[in-house]
LOBA-387698 format. One line per field, with one value per residue (C-alpha): x, y, z. Coordinates in steps of 0.02 Angstrom, whole numbers, plus 32768, in hexadecimal, padded with zeros to 4 digits. Each point is the difference from the previous one (the first is absolute). Layout:
N
X = c(X, ...)
Y = c(Y, ...)
Z = c(Z, ...)
END
This chain:
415
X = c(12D0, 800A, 7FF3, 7F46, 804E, 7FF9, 7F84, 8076, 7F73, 7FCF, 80C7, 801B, 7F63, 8053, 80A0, 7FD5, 7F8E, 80A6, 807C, 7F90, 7FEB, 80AC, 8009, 7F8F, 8077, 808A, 7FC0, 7FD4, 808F, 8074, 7FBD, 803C, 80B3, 8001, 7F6A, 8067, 809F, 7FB1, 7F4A, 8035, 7FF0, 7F50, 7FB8, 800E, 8018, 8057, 803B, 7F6A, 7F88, 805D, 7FC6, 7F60, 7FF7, 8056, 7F8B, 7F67, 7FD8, 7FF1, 7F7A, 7FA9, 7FF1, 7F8F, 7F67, 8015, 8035, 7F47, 7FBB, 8071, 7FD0, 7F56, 802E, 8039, 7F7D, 7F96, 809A, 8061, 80B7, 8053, 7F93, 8042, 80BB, 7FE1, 7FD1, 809E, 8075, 7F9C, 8011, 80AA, 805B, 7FAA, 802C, 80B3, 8007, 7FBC, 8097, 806E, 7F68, 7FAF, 805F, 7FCC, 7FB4, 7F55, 8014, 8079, 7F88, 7F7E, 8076, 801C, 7F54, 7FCC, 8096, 7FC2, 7F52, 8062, 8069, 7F51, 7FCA, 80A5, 8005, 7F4B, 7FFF, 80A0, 7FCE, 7F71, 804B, 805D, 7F6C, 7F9F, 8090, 8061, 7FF5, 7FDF, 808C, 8070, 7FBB, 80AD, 8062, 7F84, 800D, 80BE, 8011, 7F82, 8050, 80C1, 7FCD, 7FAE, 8083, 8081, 7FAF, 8030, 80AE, 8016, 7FBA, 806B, 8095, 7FE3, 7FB4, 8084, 8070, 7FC5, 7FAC, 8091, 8030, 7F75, 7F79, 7F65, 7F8D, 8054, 8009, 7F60, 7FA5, 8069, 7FBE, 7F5A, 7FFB, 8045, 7F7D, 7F9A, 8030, 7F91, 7F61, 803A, 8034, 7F63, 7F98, 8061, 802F, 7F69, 7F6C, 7F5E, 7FBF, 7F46, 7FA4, 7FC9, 808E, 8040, 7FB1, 7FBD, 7F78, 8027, 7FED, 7FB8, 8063, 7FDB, 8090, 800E, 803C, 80A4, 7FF2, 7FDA, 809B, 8066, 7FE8, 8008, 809E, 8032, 7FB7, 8070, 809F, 7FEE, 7FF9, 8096, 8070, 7FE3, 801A, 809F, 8062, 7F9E, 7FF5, 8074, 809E, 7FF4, 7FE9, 8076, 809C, 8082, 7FDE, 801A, 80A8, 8036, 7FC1, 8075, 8094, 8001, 7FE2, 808E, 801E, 80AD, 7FEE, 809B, 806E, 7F7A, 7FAE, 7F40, 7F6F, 7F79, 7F72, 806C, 7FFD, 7F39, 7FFC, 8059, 7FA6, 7F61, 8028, 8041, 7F55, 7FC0, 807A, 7FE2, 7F3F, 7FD4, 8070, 7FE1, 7F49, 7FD7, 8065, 7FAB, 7F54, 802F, 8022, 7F64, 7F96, 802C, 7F93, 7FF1, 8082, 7FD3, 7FCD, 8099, 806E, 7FA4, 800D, 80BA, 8010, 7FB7, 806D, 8091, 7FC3, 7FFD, 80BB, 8037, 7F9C, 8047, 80BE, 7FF9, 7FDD, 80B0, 809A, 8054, 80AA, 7FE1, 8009, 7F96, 7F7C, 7FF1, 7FF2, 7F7C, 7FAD, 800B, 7FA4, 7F65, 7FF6, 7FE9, 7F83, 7FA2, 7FF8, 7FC6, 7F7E, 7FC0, 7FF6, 7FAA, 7F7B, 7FD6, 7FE3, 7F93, 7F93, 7FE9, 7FD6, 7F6E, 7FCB, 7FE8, 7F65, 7FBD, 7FF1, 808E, 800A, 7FAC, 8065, 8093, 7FE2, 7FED, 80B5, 803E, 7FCB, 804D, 8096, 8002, 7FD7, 8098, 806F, 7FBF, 8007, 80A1, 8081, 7F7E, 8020, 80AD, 803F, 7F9E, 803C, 80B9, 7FFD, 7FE9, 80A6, 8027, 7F7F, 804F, 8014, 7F49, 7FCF, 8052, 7FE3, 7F48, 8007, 8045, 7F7B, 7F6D, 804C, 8011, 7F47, 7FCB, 804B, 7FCD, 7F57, 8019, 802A, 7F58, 7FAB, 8085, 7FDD, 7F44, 7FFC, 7FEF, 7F69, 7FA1, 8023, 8009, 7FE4, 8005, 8095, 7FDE, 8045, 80C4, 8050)
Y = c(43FD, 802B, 80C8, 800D, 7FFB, 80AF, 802D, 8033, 8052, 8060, 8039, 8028, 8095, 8030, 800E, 804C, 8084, 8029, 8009, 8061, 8090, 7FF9, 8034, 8083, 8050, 800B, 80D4, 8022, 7FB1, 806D, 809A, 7FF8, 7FF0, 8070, 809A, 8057, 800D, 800F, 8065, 8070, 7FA3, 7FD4, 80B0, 801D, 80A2, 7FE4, 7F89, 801D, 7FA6, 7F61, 7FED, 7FFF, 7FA3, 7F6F, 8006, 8022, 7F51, 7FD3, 806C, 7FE0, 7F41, 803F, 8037, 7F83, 7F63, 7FE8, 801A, 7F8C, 7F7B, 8010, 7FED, 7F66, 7FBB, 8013, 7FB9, 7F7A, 8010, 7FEB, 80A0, 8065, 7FE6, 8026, 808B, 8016, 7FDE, 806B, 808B, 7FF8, 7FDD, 8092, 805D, 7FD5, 8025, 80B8, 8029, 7FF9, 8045, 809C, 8093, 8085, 7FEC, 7FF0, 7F77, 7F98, 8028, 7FA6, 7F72, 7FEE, 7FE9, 7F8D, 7F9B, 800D, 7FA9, 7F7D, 7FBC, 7FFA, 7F82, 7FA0, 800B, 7FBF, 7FA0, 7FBE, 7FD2, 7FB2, 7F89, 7FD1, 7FD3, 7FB5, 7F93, 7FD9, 7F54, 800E, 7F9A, 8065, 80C4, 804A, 7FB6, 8040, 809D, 800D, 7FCC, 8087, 807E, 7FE5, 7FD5, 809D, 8072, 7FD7, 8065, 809C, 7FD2, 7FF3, 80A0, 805B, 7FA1, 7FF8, 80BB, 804B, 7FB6, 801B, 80A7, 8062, 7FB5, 7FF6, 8080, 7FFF, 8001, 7F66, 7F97, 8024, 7FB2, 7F77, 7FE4, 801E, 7F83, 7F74, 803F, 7FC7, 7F46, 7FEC, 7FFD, 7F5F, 7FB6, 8022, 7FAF, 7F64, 7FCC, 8044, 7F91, 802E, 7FC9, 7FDC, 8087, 7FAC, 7FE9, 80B8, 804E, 7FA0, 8048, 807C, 7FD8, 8072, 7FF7, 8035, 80A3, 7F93, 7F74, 7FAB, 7FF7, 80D7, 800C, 7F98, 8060, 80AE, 7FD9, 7FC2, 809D, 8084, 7F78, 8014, 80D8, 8013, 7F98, 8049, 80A2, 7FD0, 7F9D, 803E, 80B8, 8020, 7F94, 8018, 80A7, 8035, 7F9C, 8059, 8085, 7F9E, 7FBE, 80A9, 8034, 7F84, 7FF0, 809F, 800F, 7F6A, 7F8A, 7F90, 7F2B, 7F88, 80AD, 801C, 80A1, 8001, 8061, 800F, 7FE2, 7F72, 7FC1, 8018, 7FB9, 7F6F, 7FC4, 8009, 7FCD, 7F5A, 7FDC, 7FF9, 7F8B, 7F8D, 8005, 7F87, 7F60, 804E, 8038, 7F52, 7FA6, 805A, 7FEB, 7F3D, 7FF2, 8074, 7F69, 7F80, 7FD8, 809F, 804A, 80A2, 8064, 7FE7, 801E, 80B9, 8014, 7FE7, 8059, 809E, 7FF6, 7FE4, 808F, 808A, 7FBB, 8025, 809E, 804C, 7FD1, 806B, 8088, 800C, 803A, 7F52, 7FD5, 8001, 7F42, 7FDB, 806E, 7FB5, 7F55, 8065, 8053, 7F48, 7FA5, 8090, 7FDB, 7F35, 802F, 8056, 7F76, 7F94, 8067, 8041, 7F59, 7FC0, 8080, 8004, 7F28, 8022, 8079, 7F79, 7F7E, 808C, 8009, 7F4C, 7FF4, 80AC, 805A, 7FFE, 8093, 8069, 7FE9, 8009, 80A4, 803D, 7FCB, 8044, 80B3, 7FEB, 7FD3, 8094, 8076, 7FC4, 800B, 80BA, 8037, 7FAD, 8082, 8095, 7FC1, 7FEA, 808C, 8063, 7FAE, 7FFC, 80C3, 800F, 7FEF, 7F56, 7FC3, 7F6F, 7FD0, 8014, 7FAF, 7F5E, 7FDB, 8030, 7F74, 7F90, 8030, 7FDF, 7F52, 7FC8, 8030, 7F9F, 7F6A, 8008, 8002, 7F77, 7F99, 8037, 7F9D, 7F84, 7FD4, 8003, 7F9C, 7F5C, 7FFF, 8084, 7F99, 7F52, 7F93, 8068, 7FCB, 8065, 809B, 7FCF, 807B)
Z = c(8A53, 7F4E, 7FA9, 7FB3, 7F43, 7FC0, 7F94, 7F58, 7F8C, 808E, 8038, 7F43, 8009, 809B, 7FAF, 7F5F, 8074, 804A, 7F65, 7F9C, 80AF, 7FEE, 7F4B, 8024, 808E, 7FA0, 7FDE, 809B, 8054, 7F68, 804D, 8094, 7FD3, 7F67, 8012, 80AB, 7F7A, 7F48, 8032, 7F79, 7F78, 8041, 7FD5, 80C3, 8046, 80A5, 807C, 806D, 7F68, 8016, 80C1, 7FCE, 7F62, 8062, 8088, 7FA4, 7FCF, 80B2, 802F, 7F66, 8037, 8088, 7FB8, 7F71, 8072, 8034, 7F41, 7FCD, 8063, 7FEA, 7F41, 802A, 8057, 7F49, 7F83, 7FE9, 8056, 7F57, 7FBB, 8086, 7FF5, 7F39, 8032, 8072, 7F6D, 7F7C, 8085, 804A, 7F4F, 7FB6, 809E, 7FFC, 7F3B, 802F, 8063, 7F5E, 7F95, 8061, 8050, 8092, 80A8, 7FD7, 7F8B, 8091, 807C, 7F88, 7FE8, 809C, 8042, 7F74, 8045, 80AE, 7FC1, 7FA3, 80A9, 805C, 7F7F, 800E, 80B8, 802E, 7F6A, 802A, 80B9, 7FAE, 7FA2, 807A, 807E, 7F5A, 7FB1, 80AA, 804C, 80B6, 803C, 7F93, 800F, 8058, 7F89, 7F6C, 8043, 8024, 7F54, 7FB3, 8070, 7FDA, 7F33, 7FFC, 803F, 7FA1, 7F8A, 8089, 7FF8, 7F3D, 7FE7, 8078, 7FD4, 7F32, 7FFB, 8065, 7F8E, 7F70, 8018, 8007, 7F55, 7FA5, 8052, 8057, 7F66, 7FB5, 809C, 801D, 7F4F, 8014, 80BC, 7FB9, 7F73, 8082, 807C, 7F5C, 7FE4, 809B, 7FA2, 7F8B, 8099, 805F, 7F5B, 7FE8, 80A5, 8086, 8008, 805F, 809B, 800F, 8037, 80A6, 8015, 8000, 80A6, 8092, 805A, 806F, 80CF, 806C, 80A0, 80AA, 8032, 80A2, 7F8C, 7FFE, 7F3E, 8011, 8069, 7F8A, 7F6E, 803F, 804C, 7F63, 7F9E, 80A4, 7FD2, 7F3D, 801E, 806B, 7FBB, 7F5F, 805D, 8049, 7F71, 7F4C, 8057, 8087, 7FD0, 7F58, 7FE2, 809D, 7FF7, 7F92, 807D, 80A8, 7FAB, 7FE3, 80B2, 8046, 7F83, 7F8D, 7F42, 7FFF, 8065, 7FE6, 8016, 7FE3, 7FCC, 7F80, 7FE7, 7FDF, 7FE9, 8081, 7F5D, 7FB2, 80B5, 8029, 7F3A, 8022, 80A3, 7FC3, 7F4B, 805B, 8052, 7F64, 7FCD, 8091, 7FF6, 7F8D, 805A, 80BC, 7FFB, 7FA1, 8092, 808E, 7FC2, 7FF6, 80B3, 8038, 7FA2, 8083, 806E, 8088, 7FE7, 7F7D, 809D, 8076, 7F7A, 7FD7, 80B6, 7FF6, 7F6E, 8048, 8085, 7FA8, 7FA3, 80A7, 8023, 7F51, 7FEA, 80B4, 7FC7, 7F62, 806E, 8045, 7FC6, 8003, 7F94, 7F4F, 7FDE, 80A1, 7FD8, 7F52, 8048, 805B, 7F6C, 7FA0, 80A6, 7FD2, 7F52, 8033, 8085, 7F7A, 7F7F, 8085, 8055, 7F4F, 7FBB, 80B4, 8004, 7F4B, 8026, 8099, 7F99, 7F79, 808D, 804A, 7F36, 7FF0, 8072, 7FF7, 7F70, 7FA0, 7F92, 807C, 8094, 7F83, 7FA8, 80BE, 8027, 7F5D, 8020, 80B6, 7FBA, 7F98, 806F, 8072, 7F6C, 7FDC, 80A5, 8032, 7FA3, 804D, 8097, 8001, 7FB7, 8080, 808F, 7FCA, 7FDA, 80DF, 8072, 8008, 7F81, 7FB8, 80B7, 801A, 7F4A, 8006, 80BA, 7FE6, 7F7C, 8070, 808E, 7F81, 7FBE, 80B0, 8031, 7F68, 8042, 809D, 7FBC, 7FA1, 8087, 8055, 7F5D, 7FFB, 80AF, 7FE7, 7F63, 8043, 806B, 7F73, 7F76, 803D, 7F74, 7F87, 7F92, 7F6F, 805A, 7FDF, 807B)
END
């Protein structure tokens, strides 16, 4: 049987959502490399201010999460990610403008509010503009455009940083942040307005369709948790746990952060072609559940491996298998929560699994470097992961295997 032809206008407002998020990371993404080495010449007055200006984005997304999305619900999608842009360039142009703690901690809440409206606005175009034969692949492709926007900001800033200087790299970051709003005006049309938010169900909590989506909503959070939180901010130190500050490959001597770097710098790199292919395959017909399932599971093996104190290159093979399970299950539940959002209110249910999402990433490097501090922590971290990926697939199966005689004849439900 033939592919339903895609639906270009509609992939192009996908795509331009996505390239213009990525523009807009290019600061944030910067900091990360560059504050930890250069916080001086940000006004700061100690290491310890860095911690919390990189984290404090995350917990602003909390409170603001819902507010945003109700926003949403009373302007048109391209309004919002204006606002996104005028926010996050301005943001990004303060880091090179405005000096002290105060002022970063300022900056760095106003950017929290502007990746709320790119998230959930970003989700939302992808559940507005997607066609329904095509949503994994609409959202692999959002997912691995946008990020690349992550790795040229760490790779770019850290380069040219050291060079140049924070305050420069940062207006030039800021003014490309910027060429989102022409972008946004010449190339995003509007969708109707009935168009924008479906009615919202009310569903029984003995429901199938209940069950569904709060398993989706307990997914979203831990996996966030585990790879945005936990891996993320805790894997330069589980390399040097198990190999030292350096650790030698092929008679070459490396740095545990060039290593950490370099791992997650090339999931970044692979996003774009591998979340684009997965999200292909989970469009055929029935499969997008089993190959979640899989993918969690996958997930616990990879997750339980790192734990050890394997040979160098096997542990990296190790490390690499984690970062593919992530792409995978990342791109997987972020589809299944666009396929809840088509039939029940969209934006709603969305902003909902936004703020879940960030409260896994905020509590993820919490948790982790609380647990790694006991005897044997990294030990107890990592196989923990693996524990709660495995329980999620189990349950999974549950609604796999219950799918068929809930929702017979209901095609429109493409797990």
């Amino acid at each position: 049987m033939a592919k339903k032809p895609r639906t270009t206008k509609n992939h192009n407002i996908i795509t331009l959502t996505a390239v213009i998020t990525a523009l807009s990371l290019l600061g944030d993404s910067m900091l990360y490399i560059a504050l930890p080495i250069f916080w001086k010449e940000a006004g700061l007055d100690s290491i310890w201010q860095v911690g919390i200006l990189l984290s404090i984005n995350r917990f602003i997304r909390l409170p603001v999460g819902p507010a945003v999305g109700w926003l949403y619900k009373r302007i048109p999608l391209k309004t919002g990610l204006l606002i996104a842009v005028c926010i996050g360039g301005l943001t990004t142009l303060g880091y090179g403008l405005f000096k002290g703690f105060i002022a970063w901690i300022i900056l760095r809440s106003l950017w929290g509010i502007a990746w709320s409206f790119f998230r959930i606005g970003g989700l939302s175009a992808v559940a507005l503009y997607s066609d329904e034969s095509r949503r994994g692949e609409a959202m692999g492709s959002y997912n691995g455009i946008y990020r690349l926007g992550s790795l040229a900001g760490m790779l770019i800033g850290g380069l040219l940083v050291p060079y140049f200087g924070l305050t420069a790299v940062s207006i030039v970051f800021g003014f490309i942040t910027l060429i989102g709003i022409p972008l946004i005006l010449l190339g995003f049309s509007e969708k109707k307005q009935a168009e924008k938010e479906k009615k919202i169900q009310h569903i029984s909590s003995f429901s199938f369709e209940y069950r569904q989506k709060l398993l989706i909503i307990v997914s979203g959070f831990f996996i966030t948790l585990l790879i945005q939180g936990v891996l993320t901010a805790t894997l330069s130190s589980l390399i040097n746990h198990h190999f030292g500050k350096e650790i030698s490959l092929a008679g070459l001597i490396i740095s545990v952060t060039f290593l950490s770097g370099l791992l997650q710098s090339a999931r970044w790199m692979w996003e774009p072609l591998l979340a684009k292919k997965i999200g292909r395959w989970s469009d055929q017909k029935s499969v997008r559940n089993p190959l979640f399932i899989g993918s969690l599971f996958f997930s616990s093996l990879s997750f339980s491996l790192i734990s050890y104190n394997l040979p160098a290159e096997v542990w990296i093979v190790a490390a690499v298998a984690v970062l593919l399970c992530a792409t995978a299950v990342t791109t997987l539940s972020d589809t299944l929560a666009i396929d809840a959002a088509k039939h029940t209110g969209a934006l709603t249910f969305l902003t909902f699994y936004s703020v879940v999402q960030d409260a896994g990433a905020a509590l993820g490097p919490f948790l982790g470097y609380m647990i790694i501090g006991l005897k044997n922590g990294f030990s107890y971290l990592f196989w923990g992961g693996a524990v709660i990926f495995s329980l999620l697939g189990l349950l999974w199966i549950l609604l796999h295997a219950e799918k068929k005689s809930v929702l017979a004849g209901k095609s429109e439900w493409a797990l």
